[in-house]
C-alpha positions as CSV (number, residue, x, y, z in Angstrom):
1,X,234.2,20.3,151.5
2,X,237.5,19.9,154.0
3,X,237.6,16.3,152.3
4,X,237.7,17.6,148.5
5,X,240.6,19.4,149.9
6,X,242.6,17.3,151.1
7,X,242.3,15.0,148.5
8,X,243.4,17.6,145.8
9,X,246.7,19.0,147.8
10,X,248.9,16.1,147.5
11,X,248.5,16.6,143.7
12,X,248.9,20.7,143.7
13,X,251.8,20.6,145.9
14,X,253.0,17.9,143.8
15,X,252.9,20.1,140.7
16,X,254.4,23.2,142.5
17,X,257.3,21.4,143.9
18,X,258.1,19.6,140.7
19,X,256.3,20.2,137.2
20,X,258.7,19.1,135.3
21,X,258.7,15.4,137.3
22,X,255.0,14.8,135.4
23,X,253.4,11.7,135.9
24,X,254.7,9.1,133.6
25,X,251.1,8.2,132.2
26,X,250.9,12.1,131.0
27,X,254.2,11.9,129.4
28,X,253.3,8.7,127.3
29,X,250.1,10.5,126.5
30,X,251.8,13.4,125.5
31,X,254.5,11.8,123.3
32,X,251.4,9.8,121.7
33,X,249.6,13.1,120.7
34,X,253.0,14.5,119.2
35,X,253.1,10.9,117.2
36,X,250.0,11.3,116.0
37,X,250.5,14.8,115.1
38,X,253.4,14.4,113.2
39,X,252.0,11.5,111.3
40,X,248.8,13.9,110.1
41,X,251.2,16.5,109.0
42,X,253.5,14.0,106.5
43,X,250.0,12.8,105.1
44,X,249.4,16.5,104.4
45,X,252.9,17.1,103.2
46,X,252.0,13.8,100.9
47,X,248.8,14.4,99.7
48,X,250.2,18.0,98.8
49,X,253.0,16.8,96.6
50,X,250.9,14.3,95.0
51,X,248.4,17.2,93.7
52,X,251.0,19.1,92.9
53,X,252.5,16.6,90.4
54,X,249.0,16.1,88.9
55,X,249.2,19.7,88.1
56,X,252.5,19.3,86.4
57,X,251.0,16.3,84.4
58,X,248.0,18.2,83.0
59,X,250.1,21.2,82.8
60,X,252.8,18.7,79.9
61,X,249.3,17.2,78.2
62,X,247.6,21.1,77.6
């Protein structure tokens, strides 16, 4: 138990002190997710356009 302890304070003191200084390996990961976010949403924002000119076309045939 005293173990576990120890081996978690470095890390929580760490955090307290500075939470801004993350490790670098969480940053990378972090700017990943926000990569990968942003990607999904322009293939929304794409798909969306595109089905909204297919409207327009079968809206100029009727």
């Amino acid at each position: 138990m005293a173990n576990d302890l120890i081996n978690v304070q470095p890390l929580f003191l760490l955090h307290c002190v500075a939470p801004s200084k993350e490790l670098p390996i969480q940053s990378s990961l972090r700017k990943k997710k926000k990569k990968k976010k942003k990607k999904k949403k322009k293939k929304k924002k794409k798909k969306k356009q595109q089905q909204q000119q297919q409207q327009k076309q079968r809206r100029q045939r009727d």
